[in-house]
C-alpha positions as CSV (number, residue, x, y, z in Angstrom):
1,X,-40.3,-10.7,-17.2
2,X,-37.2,-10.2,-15.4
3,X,-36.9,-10.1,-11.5
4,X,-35.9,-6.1,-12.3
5,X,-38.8,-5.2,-14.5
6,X,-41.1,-6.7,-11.9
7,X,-39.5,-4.2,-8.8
8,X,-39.8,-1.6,-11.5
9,X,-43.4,-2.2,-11.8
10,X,-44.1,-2.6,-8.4
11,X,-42.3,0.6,-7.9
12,X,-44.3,2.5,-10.8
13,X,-47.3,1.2,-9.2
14,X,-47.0,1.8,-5.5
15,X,-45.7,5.5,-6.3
16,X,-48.3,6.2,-8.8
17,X,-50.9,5.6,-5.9
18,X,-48.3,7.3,-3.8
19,X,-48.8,10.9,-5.3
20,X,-52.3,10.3,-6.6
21,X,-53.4,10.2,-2.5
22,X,-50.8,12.6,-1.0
23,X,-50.6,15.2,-4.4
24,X,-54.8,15.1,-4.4
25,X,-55.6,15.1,-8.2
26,X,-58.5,13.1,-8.1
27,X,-60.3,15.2,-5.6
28,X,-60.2,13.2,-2.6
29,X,-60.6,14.8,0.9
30,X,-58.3,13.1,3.2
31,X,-58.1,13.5,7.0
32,X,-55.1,15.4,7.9
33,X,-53.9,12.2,10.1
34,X,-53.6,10.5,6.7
35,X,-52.0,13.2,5.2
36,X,-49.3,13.5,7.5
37,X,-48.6,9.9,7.8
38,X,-48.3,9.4,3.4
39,X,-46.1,12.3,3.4
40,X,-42.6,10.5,4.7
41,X,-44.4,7.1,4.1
42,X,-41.5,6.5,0.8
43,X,-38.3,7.1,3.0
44,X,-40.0,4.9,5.9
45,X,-40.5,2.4,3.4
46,X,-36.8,3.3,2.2
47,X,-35.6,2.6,5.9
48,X,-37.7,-0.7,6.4
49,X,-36.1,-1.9,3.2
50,X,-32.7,-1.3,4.1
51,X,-32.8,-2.6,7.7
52,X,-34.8,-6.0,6.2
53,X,-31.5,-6.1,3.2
54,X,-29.0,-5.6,6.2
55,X,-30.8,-8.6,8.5
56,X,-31.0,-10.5,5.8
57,X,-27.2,-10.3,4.8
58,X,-26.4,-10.3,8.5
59,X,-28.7,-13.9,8.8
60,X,-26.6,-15.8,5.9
61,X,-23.8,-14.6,7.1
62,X,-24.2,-15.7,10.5
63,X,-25.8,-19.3,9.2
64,X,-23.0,-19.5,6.8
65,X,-21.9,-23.4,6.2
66,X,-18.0,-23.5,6.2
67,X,-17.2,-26.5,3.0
68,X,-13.9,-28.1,4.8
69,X,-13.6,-30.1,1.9
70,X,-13.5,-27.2,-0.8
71,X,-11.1,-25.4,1.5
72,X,-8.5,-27.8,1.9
73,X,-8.8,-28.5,-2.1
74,X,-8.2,-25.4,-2.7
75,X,-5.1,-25.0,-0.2
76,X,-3.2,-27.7,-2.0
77,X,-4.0,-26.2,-5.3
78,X,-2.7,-23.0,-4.4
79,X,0.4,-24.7,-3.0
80,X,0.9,-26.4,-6.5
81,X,0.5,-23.2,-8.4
82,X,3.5,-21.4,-6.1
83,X,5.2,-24.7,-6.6
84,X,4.9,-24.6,-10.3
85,X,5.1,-20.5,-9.9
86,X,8.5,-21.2,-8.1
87,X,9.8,-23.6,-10.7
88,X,9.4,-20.9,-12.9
89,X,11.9,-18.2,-11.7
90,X,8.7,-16.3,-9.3
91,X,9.8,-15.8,-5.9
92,X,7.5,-15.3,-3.3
């Protein structure tokens, strides 16, 4: 099963028990506390989501290892391609 199918599922699942407790079809007498609280429960979940994704990205950016190495490799090779560019008539 692929990672999507699984968030799909999970999805399914949570808002199936989502509108079975807040749209009442199984008969189930819940305080009004509880009510109100399930009503904007799936955009607080949206919003807890989104700020986790954003701290997340924020994290590995922040902890992000520079690869000195890799960069100065790739600096010389882009100097050989506008050399060989430049032997070729391209002017930069």
């Amino acid at each position: 099963m692929t990672k999507l199918a699984q968030w799909l599922w999970a999805l399914a699942l949570l808002g199936s028990a989502w509108a079975a407790l807040t749209l009442d079809p199984l008969g189930l007498e819940l305080p009004s506390p509880c009510r109100e609280v399930l009503w904007p429960l799936p955009a607080y979940l949206l919003v807890s989501a989104g700020c986790y994704a954003l701290g997340t990205v924020g994290y590995r950016v922040a902890t992000f290892h520079d690869c000195e190495d890799a960069a100065r490799e790739l600096q010389s090779q882009i100097q050989e391609a506008r050399a060989d560019l430049g032997r070729r008539g391209l002017r930069f």
